[in-house]
VEXDREN-2710 file (C-alpha; in Angstrom, 1 decimal):
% VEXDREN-2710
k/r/px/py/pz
1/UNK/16.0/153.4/45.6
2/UNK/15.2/155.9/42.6
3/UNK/18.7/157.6/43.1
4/UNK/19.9/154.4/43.3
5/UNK/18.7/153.9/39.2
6/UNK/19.3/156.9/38.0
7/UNK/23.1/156.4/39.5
8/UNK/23.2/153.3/37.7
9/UNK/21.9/154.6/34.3
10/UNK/24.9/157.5/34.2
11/UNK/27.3/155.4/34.7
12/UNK/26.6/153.1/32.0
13/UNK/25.9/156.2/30.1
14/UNK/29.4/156.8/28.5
15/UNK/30.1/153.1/27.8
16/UNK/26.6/153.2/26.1
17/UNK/28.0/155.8/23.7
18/UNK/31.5/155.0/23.5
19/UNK/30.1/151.5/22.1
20/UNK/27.3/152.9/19.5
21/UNK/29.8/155.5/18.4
22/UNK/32.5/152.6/17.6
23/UNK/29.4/150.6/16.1
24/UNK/28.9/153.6/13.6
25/UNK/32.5/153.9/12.9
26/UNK/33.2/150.2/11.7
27/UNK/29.9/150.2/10.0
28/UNK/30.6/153.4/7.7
29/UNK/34.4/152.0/7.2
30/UNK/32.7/148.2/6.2
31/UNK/30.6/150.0/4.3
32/UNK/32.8/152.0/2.3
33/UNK/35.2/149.4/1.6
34/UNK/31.8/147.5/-0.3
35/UNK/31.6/150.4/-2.4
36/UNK/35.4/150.8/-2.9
37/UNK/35.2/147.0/-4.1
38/UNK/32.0/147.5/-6.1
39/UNK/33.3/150.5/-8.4
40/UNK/36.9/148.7/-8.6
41/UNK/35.0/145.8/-10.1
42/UNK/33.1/147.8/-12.4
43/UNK/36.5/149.3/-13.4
44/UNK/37.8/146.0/-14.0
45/UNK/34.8/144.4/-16.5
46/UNK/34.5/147.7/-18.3
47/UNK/38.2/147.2/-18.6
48/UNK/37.7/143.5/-19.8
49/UNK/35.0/144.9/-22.3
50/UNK/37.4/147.2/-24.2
51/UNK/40.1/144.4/-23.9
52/UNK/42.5/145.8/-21.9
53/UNK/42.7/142.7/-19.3
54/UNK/46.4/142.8/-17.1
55/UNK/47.5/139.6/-19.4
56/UNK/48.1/142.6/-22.4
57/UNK/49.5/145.1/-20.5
58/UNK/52.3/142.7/-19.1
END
């Protein structure tokens, strides 16, 4: 009955890590789209600040 467990654990084994390895992929591309977003709307108010909003540069 033990061999039957440890059987069972390695072949769960590579779906385990295929699925936390995806999880850390999408998590570090979700999170670097945030960031992308945050510093692009940064760049946008301290655009609007100086005044040079898109309705002048049309």
């Amino acid at each position: 009955m033990d061999e039957f467990w440890q059987q069972a654990l390695w072949s769960l084994a590579p779906t385990v890590l295929v699925g936390l390895l995806f999880w850390y992929i999408m998590r570090v591309i979700i999170r670097s789209d945030s960031k992308e977003r945050q510093a692009y709307d940064e760049i946008l108010r301290e655009q609007d600040a100086a005044g040079n909003d898109d309705a002048s540069r049309r």
